[in-house]
C-alpha positions in Angstrom: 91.4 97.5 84.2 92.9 98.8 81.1 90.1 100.2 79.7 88.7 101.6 82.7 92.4 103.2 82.7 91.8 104.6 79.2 88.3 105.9 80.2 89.4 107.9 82.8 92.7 109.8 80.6 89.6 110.7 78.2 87.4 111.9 80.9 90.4 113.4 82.4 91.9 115.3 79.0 88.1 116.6 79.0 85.7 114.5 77.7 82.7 114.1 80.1 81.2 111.5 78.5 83.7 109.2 76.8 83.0 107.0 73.9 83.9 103.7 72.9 85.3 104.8 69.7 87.2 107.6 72.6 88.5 104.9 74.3 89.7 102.6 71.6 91.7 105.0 70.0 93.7 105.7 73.4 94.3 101.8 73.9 95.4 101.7 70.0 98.1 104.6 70.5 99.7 102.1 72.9 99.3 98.9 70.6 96.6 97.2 72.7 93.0 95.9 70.9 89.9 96.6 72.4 88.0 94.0 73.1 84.7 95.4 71.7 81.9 94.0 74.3 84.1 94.4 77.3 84.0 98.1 76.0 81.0 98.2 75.3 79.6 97.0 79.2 81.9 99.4 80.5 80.6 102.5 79.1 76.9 101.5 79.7 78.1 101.2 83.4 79.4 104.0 83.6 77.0 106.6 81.3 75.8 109.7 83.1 77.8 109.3 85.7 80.2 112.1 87.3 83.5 111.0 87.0 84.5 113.1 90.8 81.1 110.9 92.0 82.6 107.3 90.9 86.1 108.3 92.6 84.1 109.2 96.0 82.2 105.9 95.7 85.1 103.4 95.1 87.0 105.0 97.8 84.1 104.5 100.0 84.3 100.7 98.9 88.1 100.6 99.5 88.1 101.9 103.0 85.6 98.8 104.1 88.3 96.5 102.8 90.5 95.4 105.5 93.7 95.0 104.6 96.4 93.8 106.7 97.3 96.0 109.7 94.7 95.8 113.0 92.8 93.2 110.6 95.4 91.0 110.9 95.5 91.6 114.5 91.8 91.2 115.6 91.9 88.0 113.7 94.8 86.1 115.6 92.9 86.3 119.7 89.8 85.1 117.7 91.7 82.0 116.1 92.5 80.7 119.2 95.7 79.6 120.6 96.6 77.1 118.0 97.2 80.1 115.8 99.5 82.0 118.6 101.6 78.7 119.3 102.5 78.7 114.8 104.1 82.1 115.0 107.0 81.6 117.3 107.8 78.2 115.4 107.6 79.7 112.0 110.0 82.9 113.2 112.4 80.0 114.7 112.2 78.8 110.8 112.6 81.6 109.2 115.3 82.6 111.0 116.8 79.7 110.4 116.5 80.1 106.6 118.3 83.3 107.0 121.3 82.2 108.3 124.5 82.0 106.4 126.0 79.2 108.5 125.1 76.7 106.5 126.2 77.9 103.7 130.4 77.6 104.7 131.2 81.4 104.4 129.7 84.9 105.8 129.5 88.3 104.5 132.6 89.6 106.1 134.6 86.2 105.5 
């Protein structure tokens, strides 16, 4: 991730076509050493290509990734009621947890 990171403030500070050697010095102005065939695979992955181009095509990946939210949701009917009958019992536990009652004192006390 870091050198993808360090890639992209080169491409960004003008460079269309960053080099290792680009790259490298931007990781060593902020003490980190470049491991030299992880750098190596990730500018023959990205060479020739438009840095707007790779944006457009990772968000494209991100949106098919569900994450949380109505995923969550859809998933629950489709476990079965097993899955429906855990969730009350786990918020009885939790809030449980929660309480200060056991403890001997409050907030206010």
């Amino acid at each position: 991730m870091k050198y993808l990171a360090a890639y992209l403030l080169v491409a960004l500070g003008g460079n269309e076509s960053p080099a290792a050697a680009d790259v490298k010095e931007v990781l060593s102005s902020v003490g980190i050493d470049a491991d030299s065939e992880r750098l190596d695979k990730l500018i023959a992955e990205l060479q020739g290509k438009s840095l707007q181009e790779l944006i457009t095509e990772g968000s494209a990946k991100l949106a098919s990734v569900p994450s949380g939210g109505a995923g969550a949701a859809a998933a629950a009917p489709a476990a079965g009621g097993a899955a429906a009958e855990a969730a009350p019992e786990a918020a009885k536990e939790e809030e449980k947890e929660e309480s200060d009652d056991d403890m001997g004192f409050g907030l206010f006390d």
